[in-house]
C-alpha positions in Angstrom: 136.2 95.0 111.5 132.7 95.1 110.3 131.0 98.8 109.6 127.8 99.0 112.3 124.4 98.3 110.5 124.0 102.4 111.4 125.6 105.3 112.2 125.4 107.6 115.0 124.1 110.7 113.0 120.6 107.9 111.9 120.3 107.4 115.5 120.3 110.8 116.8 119.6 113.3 113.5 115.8 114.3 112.7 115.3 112.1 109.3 115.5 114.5 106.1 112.8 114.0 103.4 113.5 112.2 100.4 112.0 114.2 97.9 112.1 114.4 94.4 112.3 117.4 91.9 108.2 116.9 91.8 108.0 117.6 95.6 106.9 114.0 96.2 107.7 113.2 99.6 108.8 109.5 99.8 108.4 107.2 102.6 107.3 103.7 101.6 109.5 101.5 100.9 108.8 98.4 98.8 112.1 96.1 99.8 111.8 92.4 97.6 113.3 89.8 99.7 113.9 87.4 96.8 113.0 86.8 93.0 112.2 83.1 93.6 108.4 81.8 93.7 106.8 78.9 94.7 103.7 79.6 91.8 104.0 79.6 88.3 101.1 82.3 87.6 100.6 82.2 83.9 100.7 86.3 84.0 103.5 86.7 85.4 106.2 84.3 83.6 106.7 81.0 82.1 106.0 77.3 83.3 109.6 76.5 83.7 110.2 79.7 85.8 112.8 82.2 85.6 116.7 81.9 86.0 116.5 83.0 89.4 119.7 85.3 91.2 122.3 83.3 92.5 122.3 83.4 96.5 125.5 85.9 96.6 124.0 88.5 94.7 120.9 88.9 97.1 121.2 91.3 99.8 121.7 89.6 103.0 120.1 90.1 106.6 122.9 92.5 107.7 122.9 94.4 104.0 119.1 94.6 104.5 118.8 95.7 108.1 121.6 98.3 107.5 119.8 99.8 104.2 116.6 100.2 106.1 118.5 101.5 109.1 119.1 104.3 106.8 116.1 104.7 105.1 114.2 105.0 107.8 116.6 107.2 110.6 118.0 109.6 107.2 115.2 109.7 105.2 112.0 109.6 106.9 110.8 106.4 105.3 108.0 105.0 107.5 106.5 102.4 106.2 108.3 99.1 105.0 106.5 96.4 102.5 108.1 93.1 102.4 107.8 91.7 98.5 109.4 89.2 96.0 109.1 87.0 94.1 107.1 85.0 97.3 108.8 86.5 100.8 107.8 83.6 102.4 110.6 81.4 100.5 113.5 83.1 102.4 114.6 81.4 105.4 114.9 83.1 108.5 112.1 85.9 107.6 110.7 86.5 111.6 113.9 86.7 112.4 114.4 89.7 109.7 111.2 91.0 110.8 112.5 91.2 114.2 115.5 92.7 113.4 113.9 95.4 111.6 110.9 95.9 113.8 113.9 97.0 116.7 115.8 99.5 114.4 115.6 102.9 116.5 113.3 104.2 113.9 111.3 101.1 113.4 108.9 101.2 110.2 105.6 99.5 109.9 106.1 96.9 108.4 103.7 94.7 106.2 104.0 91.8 103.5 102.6 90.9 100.5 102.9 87.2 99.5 100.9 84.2 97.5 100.0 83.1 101.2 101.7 79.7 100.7 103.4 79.0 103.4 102.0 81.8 106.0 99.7 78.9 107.9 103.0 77.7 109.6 104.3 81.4 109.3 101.6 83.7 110.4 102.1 83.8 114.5 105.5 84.1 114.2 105.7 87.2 112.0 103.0 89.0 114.0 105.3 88.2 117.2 108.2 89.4 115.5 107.0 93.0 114.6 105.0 92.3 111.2 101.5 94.3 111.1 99.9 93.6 108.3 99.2 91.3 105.2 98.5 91.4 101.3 97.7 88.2 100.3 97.0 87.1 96.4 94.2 85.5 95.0 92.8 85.5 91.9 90.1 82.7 91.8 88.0 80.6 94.3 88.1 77.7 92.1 90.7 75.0 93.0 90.9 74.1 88.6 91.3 77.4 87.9 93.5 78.4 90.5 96.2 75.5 89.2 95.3 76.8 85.4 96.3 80.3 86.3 99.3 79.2 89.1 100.0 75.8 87.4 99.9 74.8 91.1 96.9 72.9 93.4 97.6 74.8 96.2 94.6 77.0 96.8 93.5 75.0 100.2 97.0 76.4 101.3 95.8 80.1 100.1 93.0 79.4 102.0 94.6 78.0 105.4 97.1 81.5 105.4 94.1 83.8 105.0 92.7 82.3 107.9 95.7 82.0 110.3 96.9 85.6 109.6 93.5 86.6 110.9 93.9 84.6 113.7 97.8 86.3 114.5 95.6 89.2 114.2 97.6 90.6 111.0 95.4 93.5 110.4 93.6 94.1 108.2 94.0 91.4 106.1 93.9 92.4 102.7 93.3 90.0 99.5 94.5 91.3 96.1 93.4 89.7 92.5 94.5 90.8 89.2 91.3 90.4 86.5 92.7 88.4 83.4 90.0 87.6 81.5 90.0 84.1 82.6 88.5 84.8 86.3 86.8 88.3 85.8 83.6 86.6 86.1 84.4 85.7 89.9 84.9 89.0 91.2 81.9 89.5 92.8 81.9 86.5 94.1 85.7 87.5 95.5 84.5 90.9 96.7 81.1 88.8 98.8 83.9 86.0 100.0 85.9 89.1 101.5 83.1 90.4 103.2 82.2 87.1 104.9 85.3 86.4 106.4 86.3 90.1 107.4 89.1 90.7 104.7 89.7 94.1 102.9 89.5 92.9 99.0 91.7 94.8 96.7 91.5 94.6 92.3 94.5 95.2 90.3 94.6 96.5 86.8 97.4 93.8 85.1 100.5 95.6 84.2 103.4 95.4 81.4 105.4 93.5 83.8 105.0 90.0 82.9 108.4 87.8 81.9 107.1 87.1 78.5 106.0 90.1 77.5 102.5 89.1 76.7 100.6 91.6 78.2 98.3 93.7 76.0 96.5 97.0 76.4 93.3 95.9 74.9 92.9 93.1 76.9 93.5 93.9 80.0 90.4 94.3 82.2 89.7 98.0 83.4 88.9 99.5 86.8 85.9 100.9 85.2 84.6 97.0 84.3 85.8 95.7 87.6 83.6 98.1 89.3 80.7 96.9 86.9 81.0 93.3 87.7 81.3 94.4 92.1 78.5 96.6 91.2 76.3 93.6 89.8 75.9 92.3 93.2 76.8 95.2 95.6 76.1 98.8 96.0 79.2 100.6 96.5 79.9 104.2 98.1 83.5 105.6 97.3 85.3 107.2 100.4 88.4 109.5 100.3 91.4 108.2 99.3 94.0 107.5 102.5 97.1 109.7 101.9 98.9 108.1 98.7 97.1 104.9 98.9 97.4 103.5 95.7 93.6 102.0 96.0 90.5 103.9 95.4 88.3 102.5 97.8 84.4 102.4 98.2 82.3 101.1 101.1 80.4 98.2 100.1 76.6 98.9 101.8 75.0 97.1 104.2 77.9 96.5 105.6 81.5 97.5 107.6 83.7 96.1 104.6 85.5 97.9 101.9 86.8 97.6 98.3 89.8 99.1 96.5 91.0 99.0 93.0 94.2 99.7 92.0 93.8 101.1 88.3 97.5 101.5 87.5 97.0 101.8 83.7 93.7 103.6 83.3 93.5 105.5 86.5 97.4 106.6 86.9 98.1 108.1 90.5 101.5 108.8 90.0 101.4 112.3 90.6 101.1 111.6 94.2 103.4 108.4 94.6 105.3 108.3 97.8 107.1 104.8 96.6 110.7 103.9 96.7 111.5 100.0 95.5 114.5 98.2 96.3 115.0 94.6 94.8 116.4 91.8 96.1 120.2 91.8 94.6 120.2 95.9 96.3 119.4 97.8 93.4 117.4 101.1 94.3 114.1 101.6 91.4 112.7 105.3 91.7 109.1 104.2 89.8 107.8 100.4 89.4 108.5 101.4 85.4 111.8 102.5 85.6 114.5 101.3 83.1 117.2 102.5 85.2 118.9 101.8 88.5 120.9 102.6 91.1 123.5 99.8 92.6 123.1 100.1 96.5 124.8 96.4 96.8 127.8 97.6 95.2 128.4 100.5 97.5 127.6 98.4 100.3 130.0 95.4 99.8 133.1 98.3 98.5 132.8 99.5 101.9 130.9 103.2 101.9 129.6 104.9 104.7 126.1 105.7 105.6 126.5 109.3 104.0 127.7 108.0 100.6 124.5 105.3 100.8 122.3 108.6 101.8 123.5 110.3 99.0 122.8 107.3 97.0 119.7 107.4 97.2 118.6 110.8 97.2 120.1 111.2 93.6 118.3 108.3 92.6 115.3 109.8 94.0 116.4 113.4 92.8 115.4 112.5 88.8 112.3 110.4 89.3 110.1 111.1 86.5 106.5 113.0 86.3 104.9 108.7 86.1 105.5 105.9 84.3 103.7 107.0 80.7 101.9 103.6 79.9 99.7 105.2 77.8 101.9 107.4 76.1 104.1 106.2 72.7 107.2 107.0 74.7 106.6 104.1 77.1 109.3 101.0 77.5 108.9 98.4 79.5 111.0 97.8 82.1 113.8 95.0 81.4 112.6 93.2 84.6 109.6 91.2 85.3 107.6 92.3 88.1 109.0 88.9 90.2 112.1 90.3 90.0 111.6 94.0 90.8 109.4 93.2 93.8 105.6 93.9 94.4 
């Protein structure tokens, strides 16, 4: 007989906190969906691709729904963020979404993918439960875009952006990662956000590219992002939400924002409220950690929901103070970001 996704005691019990020894309070949960992509981005890993996880090691619909039955009903996780590799790639996703949009203690739940694919995708998702969507883009160029993706497939970028406007996925927000090749298009990024009503988003590149090219003094900073916005734009900063990991400024003149996520320079792990969980079930504490903790196994030898709880706070239990980028102690994780999930 099969276990139930849930137990009684996640229906009925108040949720616990998942906190760790730093008295971070955790309750986003960044779940990958799959390591596979349909982009080759040139930061991110080679022109051949990765050797991707074979099928039976991912998590499946039931192993997923019952994980986040869990974290959501024992552990006071409230919001869910669906990553990859490219989410879009898995068959069947509304039908996940729905799924987990009906748990008892449903999350909000949100996706961040290339935006291939979410034209055909978009209404679907937002019947199914999905609120919101991250979509990346790092030029407006259609050469540049298949330099930096080795793919032509920025018309389809385009096409998603608009249709998950139209589902009324909101806000719709448009991430870019500066990498020296495009850092002279983010104004013009930041003004083609404004005119079509999107919320644009700048990402500081990270050590989490497959070939293990990424380089300190070449990465472009928060600090020259917001040199090149402020070129073109006056900005006002407003408070930061909660533990958003964007600091976020009003651009004037007009209703629109922009956010910059400066994971190296700016650090804000002191407040991070972020649990990971990749694709083949293994439970990451920090973006940056080198160690993990198997939630597949225990699932597929049969434990119960308490063992999984327990699981999970203990991984939880010895997060560290942040991930020490700038400090000599730093490793790099052995996973690419594709695999760990966005």
């Amino acid at each position: 007989m099969s276990r139930p996704l849930t137990d009684q005691h996640s229906a009925t019990a108040a949720p616990q906190p998942l906190v760790d020894r730093f008295g971070r309070v955790h309750t986003d949960l960044r779940l990958s969906l799959t390591d596979r992509c349909n982009l080759r981005c040139t930061y991110c890993m080679p022109a051949e691709g990765l050797a991707w996880l074979p099928k039976n090691e991912l998590l499946s619909d039931d192993e997923i729904v019952r994980l986040v039955g869990i974290a959501t009903g024992r552990l006071g996780i409230t919001e869910v963020r669906l990553t990859g590799g490219e989410p879009l790639v898995r068959r069947g996703l509304p039908g996940l979404v729905a799924r987990l949009s009906a748990l008892p203690a449903a999350p909000e739940l949100s996706v961040t993918t290339n935006g291939i694919g979410l034209a055909r995708t978009a209404v679907a998702l937002r019947e199914a439960g999905l609120g919101r969507v991250n979509v990346s883009l790092d030029t407006l160029r259609p050469e540049r875009f298949a330099a930096i993706t080795r793919r032509d497939r920025l018309t389809d970028v385009l096409q998603g952006l608009r249709a998950a406007r139209a589902a009324g996925l909101d806000p719709v927000k448009v991430n870019a990662v500066p990498v020296g090749v495009n850092d002279d298009e983010i104004a013009d990024l930041t003004a083609f956000a404004v005119e079509n009503g999107y919320r644009m988003r700048f990402i500081e590149s990270m050590p989490l590219d497959a070939q293990g090219a990424w380089k300190r003094e070449k990465m472009v900073t928060a600090a020259e992002i917001l040199d090149r916005i402020g070129e073109r734009f006056t900005l006002t900063p407003v408070s930061r939400e909660d533990n958003a990991p964007a600091e976020e400024w009003r651009i004037d003149g007009t209703d629109a924002y922009v956010g910059v996520i400066a994971s190296v320079t700016r650090p804000f792990c002191g407040n991070c409220d972020r649990v990971r969980l990749t694709a083949d079930g293994q439970l990451r504490n920090c973006l940056f950690a080198t160690e993990e903790s198997d939630l597949r196994a225990l699932l597929r030898a049969g434990a119960d929901d308490d063992t999984l709880e327990a699981a999970w706070r203990s991984c939880i239990a010895v997060k560290g103070p942040g991930h020490a980028i700038n400090s000599a102690d730093f490793r790099r994780p052995d996973r690419p970001m594709s695999a760990i999930g966005g």
